[in-house]
C-alpha positions in Angstrom: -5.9 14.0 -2.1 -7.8 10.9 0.1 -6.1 7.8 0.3 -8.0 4.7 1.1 -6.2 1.4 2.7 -9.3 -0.5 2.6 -9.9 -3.8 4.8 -9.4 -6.3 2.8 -8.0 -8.6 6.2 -4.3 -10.4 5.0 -4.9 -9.2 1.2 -4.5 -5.5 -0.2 -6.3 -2.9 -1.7 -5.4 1.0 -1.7 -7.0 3.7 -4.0 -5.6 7.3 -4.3 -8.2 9.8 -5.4 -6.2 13.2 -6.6 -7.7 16.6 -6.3 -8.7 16.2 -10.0 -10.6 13.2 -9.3 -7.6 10.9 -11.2 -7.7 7.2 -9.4 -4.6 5.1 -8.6 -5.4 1.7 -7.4 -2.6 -0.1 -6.0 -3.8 -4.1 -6.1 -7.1 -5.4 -5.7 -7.6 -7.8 -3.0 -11.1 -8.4 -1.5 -13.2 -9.2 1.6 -15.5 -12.3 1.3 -16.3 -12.1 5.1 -18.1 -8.6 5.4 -18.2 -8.5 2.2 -16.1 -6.2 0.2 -14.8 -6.1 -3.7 -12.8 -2.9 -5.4 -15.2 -4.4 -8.5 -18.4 -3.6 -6.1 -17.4 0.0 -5.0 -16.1 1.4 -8.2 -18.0 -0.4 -10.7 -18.6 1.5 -13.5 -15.7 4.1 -12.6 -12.7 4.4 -13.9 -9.4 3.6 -12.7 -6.7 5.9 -13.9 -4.0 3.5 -13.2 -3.9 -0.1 -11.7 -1.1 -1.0 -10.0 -0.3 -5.0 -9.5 1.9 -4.3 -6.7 1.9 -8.3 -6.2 1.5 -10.7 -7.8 -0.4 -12.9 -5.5 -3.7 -14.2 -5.4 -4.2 -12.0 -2.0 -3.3 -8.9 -4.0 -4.9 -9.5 -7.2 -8.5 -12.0 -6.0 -11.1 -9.1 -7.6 -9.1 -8.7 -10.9 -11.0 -10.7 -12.9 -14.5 -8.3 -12.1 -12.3 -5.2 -12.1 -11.0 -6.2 -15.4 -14.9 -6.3 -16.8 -16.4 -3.4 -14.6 -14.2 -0.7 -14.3 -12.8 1.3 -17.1 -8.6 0.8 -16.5 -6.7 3.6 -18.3 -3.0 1.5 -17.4 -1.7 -1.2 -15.7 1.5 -1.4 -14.0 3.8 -3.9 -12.6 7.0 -5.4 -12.6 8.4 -4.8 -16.6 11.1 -7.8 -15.7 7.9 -10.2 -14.3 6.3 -11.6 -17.6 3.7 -14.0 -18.3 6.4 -16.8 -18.6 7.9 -16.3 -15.6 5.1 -15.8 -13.3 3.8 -19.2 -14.3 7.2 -20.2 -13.3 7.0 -19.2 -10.1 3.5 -20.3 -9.8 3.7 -23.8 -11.0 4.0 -25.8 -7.6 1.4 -23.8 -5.7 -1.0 -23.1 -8.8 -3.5 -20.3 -9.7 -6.4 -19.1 -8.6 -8.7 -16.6 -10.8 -7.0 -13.7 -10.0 -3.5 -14.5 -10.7 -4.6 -16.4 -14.0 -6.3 -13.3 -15.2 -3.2 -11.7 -14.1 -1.1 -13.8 -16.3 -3.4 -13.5 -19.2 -3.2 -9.9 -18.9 0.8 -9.9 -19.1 0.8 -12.8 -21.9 -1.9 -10.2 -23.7 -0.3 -6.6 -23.1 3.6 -7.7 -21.7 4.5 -6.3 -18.6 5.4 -3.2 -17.1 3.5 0.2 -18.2 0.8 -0.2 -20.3 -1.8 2.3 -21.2 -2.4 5.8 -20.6 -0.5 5.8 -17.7 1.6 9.2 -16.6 3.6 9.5 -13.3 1.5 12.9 -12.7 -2.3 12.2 -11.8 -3.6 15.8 -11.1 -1.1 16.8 -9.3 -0.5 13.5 -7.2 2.7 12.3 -8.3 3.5 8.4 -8.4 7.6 6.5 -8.5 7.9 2.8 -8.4 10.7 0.5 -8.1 11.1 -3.2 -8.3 14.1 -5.6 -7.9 14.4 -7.8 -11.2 13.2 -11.7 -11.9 15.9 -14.2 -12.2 18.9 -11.5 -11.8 17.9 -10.6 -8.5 14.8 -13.1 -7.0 12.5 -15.6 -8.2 9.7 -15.2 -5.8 7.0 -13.2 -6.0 7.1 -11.0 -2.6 10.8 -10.1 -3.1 9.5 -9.2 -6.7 6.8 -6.6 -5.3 6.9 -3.2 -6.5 7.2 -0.3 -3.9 5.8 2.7 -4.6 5.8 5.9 -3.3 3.1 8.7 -3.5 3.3 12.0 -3.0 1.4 15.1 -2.8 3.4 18.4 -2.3 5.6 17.7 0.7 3.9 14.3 2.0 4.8 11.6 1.0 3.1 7.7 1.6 5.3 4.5 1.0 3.7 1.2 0.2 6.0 -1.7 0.9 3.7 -4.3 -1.4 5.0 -8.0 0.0 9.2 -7.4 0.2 10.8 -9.3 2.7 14.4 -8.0 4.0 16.4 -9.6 1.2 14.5 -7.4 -1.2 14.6 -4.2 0.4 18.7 -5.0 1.2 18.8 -5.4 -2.9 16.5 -2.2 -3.1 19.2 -0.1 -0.8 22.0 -0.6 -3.4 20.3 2.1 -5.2 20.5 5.7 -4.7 17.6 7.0 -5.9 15.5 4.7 -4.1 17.4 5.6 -0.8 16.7 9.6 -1.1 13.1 8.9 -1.9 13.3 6.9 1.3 14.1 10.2 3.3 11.3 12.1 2.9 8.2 9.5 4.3 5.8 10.8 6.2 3.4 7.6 6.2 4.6 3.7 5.7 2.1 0.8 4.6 4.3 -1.9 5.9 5.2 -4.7 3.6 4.0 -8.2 4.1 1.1 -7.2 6.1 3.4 -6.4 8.9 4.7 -9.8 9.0 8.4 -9.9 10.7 10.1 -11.1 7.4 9.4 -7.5 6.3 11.2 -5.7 8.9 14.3 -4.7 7.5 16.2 -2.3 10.0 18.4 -0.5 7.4 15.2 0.6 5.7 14.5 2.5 9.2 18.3 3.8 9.0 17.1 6.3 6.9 13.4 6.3 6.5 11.5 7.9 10.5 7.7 8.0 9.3 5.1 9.5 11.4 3.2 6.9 11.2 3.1 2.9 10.0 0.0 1.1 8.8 -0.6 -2.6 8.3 -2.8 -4.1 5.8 -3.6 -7.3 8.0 -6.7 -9.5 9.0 -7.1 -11.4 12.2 -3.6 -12.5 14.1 -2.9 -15.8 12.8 0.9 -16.2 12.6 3.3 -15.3 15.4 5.3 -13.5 12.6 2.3 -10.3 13.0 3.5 -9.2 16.3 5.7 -6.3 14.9 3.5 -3.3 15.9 6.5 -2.7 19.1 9.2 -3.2 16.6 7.8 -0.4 13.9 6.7 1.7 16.9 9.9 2.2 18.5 11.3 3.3 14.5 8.3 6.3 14.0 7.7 9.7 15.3 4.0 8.9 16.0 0.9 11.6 14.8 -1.2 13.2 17.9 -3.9 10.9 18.9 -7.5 12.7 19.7 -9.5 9.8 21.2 -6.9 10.3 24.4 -7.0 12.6 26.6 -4.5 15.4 26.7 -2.1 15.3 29.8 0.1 18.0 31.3 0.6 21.0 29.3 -1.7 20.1 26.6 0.2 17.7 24.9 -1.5 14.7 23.5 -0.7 11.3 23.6 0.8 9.8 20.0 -0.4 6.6 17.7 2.5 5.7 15.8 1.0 2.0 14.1 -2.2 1.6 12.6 -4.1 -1.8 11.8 -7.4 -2.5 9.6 -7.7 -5.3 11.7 -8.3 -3.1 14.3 -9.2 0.4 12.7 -10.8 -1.0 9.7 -10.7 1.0 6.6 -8.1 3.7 6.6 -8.3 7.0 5.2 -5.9 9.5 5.1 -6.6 13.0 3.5 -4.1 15.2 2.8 -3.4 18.5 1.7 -1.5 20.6 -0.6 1.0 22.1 2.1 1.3 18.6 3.4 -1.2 18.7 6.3 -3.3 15.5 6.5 -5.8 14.1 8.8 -6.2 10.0 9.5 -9.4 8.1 10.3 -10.6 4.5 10.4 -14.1 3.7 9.9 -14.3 1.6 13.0 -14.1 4.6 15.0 -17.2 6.4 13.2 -19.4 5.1 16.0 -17.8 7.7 18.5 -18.0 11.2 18.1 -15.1 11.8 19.9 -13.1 9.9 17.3 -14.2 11.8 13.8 -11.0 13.7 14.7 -9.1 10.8 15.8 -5.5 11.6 14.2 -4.1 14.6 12.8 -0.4 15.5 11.7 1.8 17.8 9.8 5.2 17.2 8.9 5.6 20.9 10.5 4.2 20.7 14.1 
């Protein structure tokens, strides 16, 4: 399967593309700068599922063009975040296009699953979990879905916007906490932001690798790549190199602020092979990371 975290600077964007050509789309954030919109690059495609990981403008700008030029098979998001309650937690700040068409979408369909939406996309296998509105938060990030990913024995966690309260709520359950075990990657939540560090999360979870959906440093609260590099294994890093014996130096955080678009593709026995498109200029980067869960 390729996975593609796509630079969409403080927003988010991620599409999964199976080995049967099925499409997962978690959020649909854009880039105005460069430019890039989801609605652009697979207009006229289909989307097997669309996941609204967030419900935030920055996680949700290009829905309203998605919605009208992609053919969506099912939406997913939080089944205890409806319409009602989202413009709840929206009315001091207000809307902008993407979370109203968001909201007109769950005031249309309800939330939750909707559509032709399995947990099996040709082989690429999809879990979410969620913390519930009112019972448990009443705020957006802390409302996130996580999802993890999986194809054969790897396994990629994306953290949507949770912030340590959430993931503390999250950790009362079980199942969550054994699907925690096995990641090999981690999109950090929030963007990498500090309020999404959550130590206990590490206490069971040692990716090889962390990536952060971010855009240019503007808050103090993005200088985390030390804290999530001292909790991974880190994936040999080709643009180095090698020192005594062979043995290569390791990247354990990835940024698209830095890399740019990431792509990770992976195979069925769990190898998989990391680039960002920033490093296409250099020859000596088109092998820039490489990892197995079995070194």
């Amino acid at each position: 399967m390729k996975i593609e975290i796509h630079d969409v600077d403080h927003g988010g964007c991620s599409v999964t593309t199976g080995p049967a050509g099925h499409r997962l789309m978690l959020d649909c954030g854009l880039c105005s700068d460069r430019p890039w919109y989801p609605s652009v690059t697979y207009h006229g495609q289909r989307i097997d599922t669309l996941m609204l990981m967030n419900l935030d403008e920055d996680h949700c700008e290009d829905l309203p063009h998605l919605w009208q030029n992609c053919g969506i098979g099912a939406v997913v998001s939080n089944p205890t975040v409806d319409a009602n309650a989202l413009r709840a937690m929206k009315a001091e700040c207000g809307m902008r296009d993407g979370v109203s068409t968001a909201t007109s979408i769950l005031a249309h369909f309800g939330p939750g699953f909707l559509g032709e939406w399995s947990h099996d996309l040709g082989g690429v296998r999809w879990h979410v979990f969620w913390n519930r509105y009112g019972a448990d938060f009443m705020d957006t990030n802390n409302l996130s879905l996580v999802a993890f990913v999986h194809l054969g024995p790897f396994t990629i966690l994306f953290g949507g916007d949770f912030e340590r309260a959430g993931w503390r709520q999250l950790l009362q359950n079980p199942h969550f906490r054994a699907k925690l075990a096995n990641v090999n990657v981690y999109v950090a939540s929030h963007h990498g932001r500090e309020n999404g560090c959550c130590t206990e999360v590490f206490d069971i979870c040692r990716p090889d690798l962390v990536i952060f959906s971010d855009g240019r440093k503007q808050h103090g609260t993005q200088e985390t790549g030390d804290w999530y590099a001292s909790r991974t294994t880190g994936i040999p890093d080709y643009t180095k190199p090698a020192g005594l014996f062979g043995i290569r130096p390791l990247r354990k955080v990835m940024t698209t602020r830095r890399d740019g678009t990431i792509t990770i593709d992976v195979t069925t026995d769990g190898r998989y092979f990391v680039l960002g498109d920033r490093m296409n200029q250099l020859p000596a980067l088109s092998r820039m990371l490489a990892g197995s869960p079995t070194w």
